[in-house]
C-alpha positions in Angstrom: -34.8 -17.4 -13.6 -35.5 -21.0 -15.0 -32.0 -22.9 -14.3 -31.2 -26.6 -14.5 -29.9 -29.1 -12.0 -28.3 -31.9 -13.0 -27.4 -35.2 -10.9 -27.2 -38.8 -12.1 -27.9 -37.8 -15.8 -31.3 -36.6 -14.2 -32.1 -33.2 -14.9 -35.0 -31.1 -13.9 -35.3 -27.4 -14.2 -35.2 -24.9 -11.1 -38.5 -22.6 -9.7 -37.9 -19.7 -11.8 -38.6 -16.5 -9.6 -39.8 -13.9 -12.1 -42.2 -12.4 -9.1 -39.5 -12.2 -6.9 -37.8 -8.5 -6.2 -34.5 -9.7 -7.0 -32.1 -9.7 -10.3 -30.0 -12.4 -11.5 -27.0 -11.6 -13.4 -24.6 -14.7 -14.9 -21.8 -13.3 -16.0 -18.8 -15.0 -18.4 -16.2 -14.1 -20.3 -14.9 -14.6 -23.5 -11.9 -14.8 -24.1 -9.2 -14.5 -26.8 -8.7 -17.7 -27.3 -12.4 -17.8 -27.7 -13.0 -15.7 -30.7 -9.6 -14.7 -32.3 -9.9 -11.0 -31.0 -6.9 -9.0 -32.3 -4.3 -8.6 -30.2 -4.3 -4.5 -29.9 -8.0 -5.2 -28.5 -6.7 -8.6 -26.0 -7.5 -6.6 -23.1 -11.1 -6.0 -23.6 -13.4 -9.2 -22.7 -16.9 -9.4 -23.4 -19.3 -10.4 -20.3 -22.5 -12.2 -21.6 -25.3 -11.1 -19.4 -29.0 -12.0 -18.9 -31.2 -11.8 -15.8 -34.1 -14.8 -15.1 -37.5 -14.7 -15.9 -40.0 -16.6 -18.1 -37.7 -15.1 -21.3 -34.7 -17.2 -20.7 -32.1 -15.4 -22.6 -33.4 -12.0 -23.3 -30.5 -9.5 -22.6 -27.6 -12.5 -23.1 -26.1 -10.6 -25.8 -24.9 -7.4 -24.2 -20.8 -7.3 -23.9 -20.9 -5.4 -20.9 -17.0 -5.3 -21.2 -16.8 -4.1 -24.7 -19.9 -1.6 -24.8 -18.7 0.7 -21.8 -15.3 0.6 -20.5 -15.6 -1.0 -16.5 -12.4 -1.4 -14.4 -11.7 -5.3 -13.2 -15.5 -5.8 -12.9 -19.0 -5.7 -13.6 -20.3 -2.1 -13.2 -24.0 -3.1 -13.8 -25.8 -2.0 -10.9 -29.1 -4.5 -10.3 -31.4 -4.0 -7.3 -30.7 -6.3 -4.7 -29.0 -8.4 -7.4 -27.4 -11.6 -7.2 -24.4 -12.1 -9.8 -23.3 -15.4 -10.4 -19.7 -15.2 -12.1 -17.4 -17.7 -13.3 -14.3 -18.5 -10.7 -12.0 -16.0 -12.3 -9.3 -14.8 -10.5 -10.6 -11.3 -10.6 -13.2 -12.7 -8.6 -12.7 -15.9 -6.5 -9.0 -16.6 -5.5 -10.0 -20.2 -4.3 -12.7 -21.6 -5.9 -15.0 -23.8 -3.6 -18.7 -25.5 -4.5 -19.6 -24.2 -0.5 -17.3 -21.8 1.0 -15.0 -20.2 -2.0 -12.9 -17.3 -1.1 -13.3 -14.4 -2.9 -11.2 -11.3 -4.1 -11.1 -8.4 -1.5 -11.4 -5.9 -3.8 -14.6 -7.4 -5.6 -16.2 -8.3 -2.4 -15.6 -4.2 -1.7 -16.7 -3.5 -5.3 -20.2 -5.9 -4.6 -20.9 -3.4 -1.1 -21.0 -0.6 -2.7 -22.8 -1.0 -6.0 -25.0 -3.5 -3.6 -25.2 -7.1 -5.0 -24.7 -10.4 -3.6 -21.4 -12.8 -5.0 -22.8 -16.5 -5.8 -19.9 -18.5 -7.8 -21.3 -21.0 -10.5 -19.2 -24.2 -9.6 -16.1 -25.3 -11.3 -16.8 -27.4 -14.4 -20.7 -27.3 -13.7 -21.8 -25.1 -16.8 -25.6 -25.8 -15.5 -25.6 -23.0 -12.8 -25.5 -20.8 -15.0 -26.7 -22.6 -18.5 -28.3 -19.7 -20.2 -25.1 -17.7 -20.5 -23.3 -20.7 -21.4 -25.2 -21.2 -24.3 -25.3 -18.1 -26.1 -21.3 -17.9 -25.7 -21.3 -19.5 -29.5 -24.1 -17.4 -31.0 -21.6 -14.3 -29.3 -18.5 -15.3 -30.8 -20.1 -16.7 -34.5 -22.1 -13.6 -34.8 -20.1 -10.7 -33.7 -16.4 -11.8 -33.6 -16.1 -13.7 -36.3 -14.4 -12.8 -39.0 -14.3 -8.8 -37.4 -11.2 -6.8 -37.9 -11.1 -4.4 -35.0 -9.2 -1.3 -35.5 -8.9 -0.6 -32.0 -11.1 -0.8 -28.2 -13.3 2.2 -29.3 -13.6 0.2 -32.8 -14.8 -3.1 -31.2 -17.2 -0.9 -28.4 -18.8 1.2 -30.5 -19.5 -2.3 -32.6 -20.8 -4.1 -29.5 -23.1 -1.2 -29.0 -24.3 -1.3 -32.8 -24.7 -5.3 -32.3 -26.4 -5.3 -29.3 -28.9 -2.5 -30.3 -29.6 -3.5 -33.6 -28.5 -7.4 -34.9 -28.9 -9.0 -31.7 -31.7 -6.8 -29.7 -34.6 -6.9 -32.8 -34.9 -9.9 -33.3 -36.8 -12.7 -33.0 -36.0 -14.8 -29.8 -36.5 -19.0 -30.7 -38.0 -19.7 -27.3 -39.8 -16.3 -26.1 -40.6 -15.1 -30.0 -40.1 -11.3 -28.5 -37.6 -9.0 -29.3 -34.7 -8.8 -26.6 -34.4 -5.1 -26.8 -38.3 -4.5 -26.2 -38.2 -6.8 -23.6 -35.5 -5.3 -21.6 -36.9 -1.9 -21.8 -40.2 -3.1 -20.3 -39.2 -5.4 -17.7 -35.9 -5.3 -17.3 -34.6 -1.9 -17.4 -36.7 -0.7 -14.3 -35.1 -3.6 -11.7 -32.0 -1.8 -12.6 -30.8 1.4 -10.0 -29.4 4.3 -11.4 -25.7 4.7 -13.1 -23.6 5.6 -10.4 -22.7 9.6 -10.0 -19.2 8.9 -10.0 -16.3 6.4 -11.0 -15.5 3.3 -8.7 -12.1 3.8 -7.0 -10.7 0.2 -7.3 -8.4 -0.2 -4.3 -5.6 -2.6 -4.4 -5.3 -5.2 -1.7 -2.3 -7.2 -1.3 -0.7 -8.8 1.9 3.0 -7.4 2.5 5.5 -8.5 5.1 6.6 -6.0 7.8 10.3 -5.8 7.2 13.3 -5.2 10.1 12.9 -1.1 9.2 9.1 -1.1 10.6 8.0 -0.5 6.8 6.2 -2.7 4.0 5.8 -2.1 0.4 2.5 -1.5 -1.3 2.6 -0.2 -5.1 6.3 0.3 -4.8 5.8 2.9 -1.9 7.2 2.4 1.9 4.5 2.8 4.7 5.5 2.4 8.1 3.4 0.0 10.9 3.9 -0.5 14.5 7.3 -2.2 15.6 5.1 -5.3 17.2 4.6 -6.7 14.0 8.0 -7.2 12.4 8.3 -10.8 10.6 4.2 -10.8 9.8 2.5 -10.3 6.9 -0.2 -7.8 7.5 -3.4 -7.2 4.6 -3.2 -3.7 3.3 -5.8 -2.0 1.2 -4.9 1.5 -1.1 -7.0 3.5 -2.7 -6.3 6.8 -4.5 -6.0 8.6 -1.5 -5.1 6.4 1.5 -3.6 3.0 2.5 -5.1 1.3 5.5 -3.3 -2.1 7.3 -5.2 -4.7 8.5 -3.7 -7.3 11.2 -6.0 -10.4 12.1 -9.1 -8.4 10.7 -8.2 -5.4 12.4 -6.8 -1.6 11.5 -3.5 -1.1 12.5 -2.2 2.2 10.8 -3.3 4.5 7.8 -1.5 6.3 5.7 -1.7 9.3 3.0 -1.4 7.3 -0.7 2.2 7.8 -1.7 3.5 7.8 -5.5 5.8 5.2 -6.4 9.3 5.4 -4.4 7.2 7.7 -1.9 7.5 7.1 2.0 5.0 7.9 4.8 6.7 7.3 8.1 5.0 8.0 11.5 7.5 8.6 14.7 5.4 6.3 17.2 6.0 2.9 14.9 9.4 3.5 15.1 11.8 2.8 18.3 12.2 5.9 20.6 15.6 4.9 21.2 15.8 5.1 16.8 13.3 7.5 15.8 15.1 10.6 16.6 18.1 9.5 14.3 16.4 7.9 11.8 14.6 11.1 11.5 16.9 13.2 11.9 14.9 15.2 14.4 17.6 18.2 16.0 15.4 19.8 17.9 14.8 16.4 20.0 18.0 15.3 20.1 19.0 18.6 22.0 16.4 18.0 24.4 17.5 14.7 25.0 20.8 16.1 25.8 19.5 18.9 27.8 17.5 16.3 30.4 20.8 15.0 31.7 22.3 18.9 32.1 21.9 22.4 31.2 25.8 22.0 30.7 25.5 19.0 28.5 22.3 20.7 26.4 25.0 23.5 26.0 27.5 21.5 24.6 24.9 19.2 22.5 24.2 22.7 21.0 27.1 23.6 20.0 28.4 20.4 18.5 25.3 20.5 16.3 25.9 24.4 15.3 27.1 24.1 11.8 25.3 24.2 8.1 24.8 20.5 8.2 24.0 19.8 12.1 22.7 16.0 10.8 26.3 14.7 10.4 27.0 15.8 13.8 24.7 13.5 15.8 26.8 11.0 16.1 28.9 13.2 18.3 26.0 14.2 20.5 25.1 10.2 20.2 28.6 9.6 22.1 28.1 12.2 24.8 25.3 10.6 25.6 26.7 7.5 25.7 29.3 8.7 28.2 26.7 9.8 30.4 25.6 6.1 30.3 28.6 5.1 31.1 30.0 7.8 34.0 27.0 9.2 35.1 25.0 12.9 34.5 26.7 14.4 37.2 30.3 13.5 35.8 29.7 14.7 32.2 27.9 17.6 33.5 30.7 18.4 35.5 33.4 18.0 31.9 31.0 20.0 30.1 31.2 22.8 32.0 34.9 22.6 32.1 35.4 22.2 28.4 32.8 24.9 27.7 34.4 27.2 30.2 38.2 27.0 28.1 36.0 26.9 24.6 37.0 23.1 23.9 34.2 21.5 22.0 35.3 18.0 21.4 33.8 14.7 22.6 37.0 12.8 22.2 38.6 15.3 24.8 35.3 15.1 27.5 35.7 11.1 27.0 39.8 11.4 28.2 38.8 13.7 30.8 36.5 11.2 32.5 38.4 7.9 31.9 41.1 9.6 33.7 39.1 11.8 36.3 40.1 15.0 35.6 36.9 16.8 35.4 36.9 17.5 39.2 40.6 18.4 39.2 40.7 22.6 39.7 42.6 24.2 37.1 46.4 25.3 37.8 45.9 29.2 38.8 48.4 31.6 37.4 51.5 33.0 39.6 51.2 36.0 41.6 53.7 39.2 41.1 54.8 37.9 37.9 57.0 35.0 39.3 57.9 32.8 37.5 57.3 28.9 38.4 60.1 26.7 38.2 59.9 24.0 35.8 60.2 20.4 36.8 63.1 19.9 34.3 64.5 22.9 33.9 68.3 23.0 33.5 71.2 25.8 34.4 72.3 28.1 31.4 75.8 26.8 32.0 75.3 23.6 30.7 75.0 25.0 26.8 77.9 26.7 27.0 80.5 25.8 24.7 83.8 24.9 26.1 86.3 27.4 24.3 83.5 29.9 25.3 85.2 32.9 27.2 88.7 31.6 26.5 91.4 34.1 25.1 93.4 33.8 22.2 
């Protein structure tokens, strides 16, 4: 491709490489502003393409976004191609003339169709001159003065334009017809359509939040607990969501809908993860290591319709057996269990005041009865006229 390089108002054109087995494709866009699409068709923007070789400007009318519909992207596939776009954001976040930084998701996009990403400069319109100079022709011939009715309107125009107005005729500086051209030269550096559509992912760098979770596409995805307080990259597709930390995979996930939530157990706190979870079954054995008494009585305190908005109960029992010991609480559940008392308030009074190795008061022998501690004679209610005479 014949380019120019300019420097001190000298200008002197590149070694064009017309033998060499790669493709060139400079790609711009233009814009609304550019040629007064209608606003029902502001989404679609023509990309003006041509690839070097001794006919400068033979395939610079194709409006590669207008002709097919592409997602966020070129979808022309060139044999060990080099593209050379404009620094739009789609493309390069952080435009650079040596090192620019370029969008994940393109850079993705470039791997698999397999081209290479070169960014024309800001404000230097002479990396990529040829495309810059047939933006005009583009927007006088085809835009202008167009009423579109609609996106398949203006494509199946562009097609119509490209084939026909633009493609027959006669170029100024090669005197061939575009369209003949690209069919004999051009059309065999190109590799086949692919198969299939792209799946554009979505990159985008959330923060880990206090709950062990961040937000992509309005969905909750938990990460390890290590990395609360960091923002972590995270790329979704249409069927999984991966997390990146300094370059590396920390968790993936299914692809939730919107106000979906995929929560693994081992980011969460084992000390948490059981009642964020509500997870029964592990909160009984929880209570079972410390007893077969206090697994019991777990068990029964979570036997009802809606065991969840008992844990808190069995959250206190273990608490007490923090606090007093296994043995100890063992010792009250047993007791409790054995007179059918299934309350934690009650085991919690029966440690603080010891009473869980206290035997139980037997019942009397012969049917005696025990004398009460304040028990009073009969005498005393009698009335004082009481067995008087008249």
């Amino acid at each position: 491709m014949v380019e120019v390089a300019g420097g001190l108002g000298v200008k002197v054109e590149m070694a064009g490489i017309e033998r060499s087995p790669f493709a060139v494709l400079a790609l711009d866009q233009v814009g609304d502003q550019d040629v007064g699409v209608k606003q029902r068709v502001a989404g679609a923007r023509g990309a003006v393409a041509e690839r070097g070789g001794d006919e400068p400007a033979r395939r610079n009318r194709i409006l590669a976004g207008l002709a097919t519909p592409r997602p966020r992207g070129v979808s022309l596939k060139v044999s060990k191609g080099v593209v050379i776009p404009d620094n739009m954001k789609t493309i390069v976040i952080n435009a650079d003339p040596v090192a620019p930084r370029l969008n994940d998701a393109f850079v993705e996009y470039a791997q698999a169709r397999g081209f290479v990403i070169d960014p024309a400069r800001v404000r230097r319109a002479q990396d990529k001159a040829r495309v810059e100079r047939v933006v005009p022709y583009v927007r006088e011939s085809f835009f202008r003065g167009e009423d579109f009715l609609g996106l398949d309107n203006a494509q199946r125009g562009a097609e119509t334009w490209c084939t026909i107005d633009a493609g027959l005729r006669i170029h100024g500086t090669t005197q061939r017809r575009p369209v003949e051209v690209f069919k004999a030269e051009e059309l065999p550096l190109l590799a086949p359509p692919p198969q299939s559509a792209y799946d554009l992912p979505v990159w985008c760098e959330p923060k880990v939040h206090k709950d062990h979770h961040i937000e992509v596409q309005r969905a909750l995805y938990s990460v390890p607990g290590d990395l609360i307080g960091r923002h972590v990259k995270a790329r979704a597709d249409s069927q999984l969501v991966k997390v990146f930390y300094q370059g590396k995979v920390v968790k993936v996930h299914p692809r939730k809908p919107p106000g979906g939530r995929s929560t693994d157990a081992s980011d969460l706190p084992q000390e948490k993860s059981v009642y964020a979870l509500r997870d029964i079954n592990r909160l009984k054995q929880i209570a079972a290591s410390h007893g077969a008494n206090v697994g019991t009585y777990a068990t029964r305190l979570l036997d009802i319709e809606l065991p969840w908005t008992k844990m808190r109960m069995v959250y206190r029992l273990l608490g007490l057996v923090r606090r007093f010991s296994a043995e100890r609480v063992e010792e009250a559940c047993a007791k409790a269990l054995e007179l059918d008392v299934v309350d934690v308030n009650r085991i919690a009074r029966m440690l603080d005041n010891a009473l869980e190795s206290r035997p139980a008061t037997e019942p009397s022998e012969n049917g005696q009865v025990i004398p009460l501690r304040f028990e009073r004679a009969p005498e005393e209610f009698r009335s004082g006229d009481e067995g008087s005479t008249p």
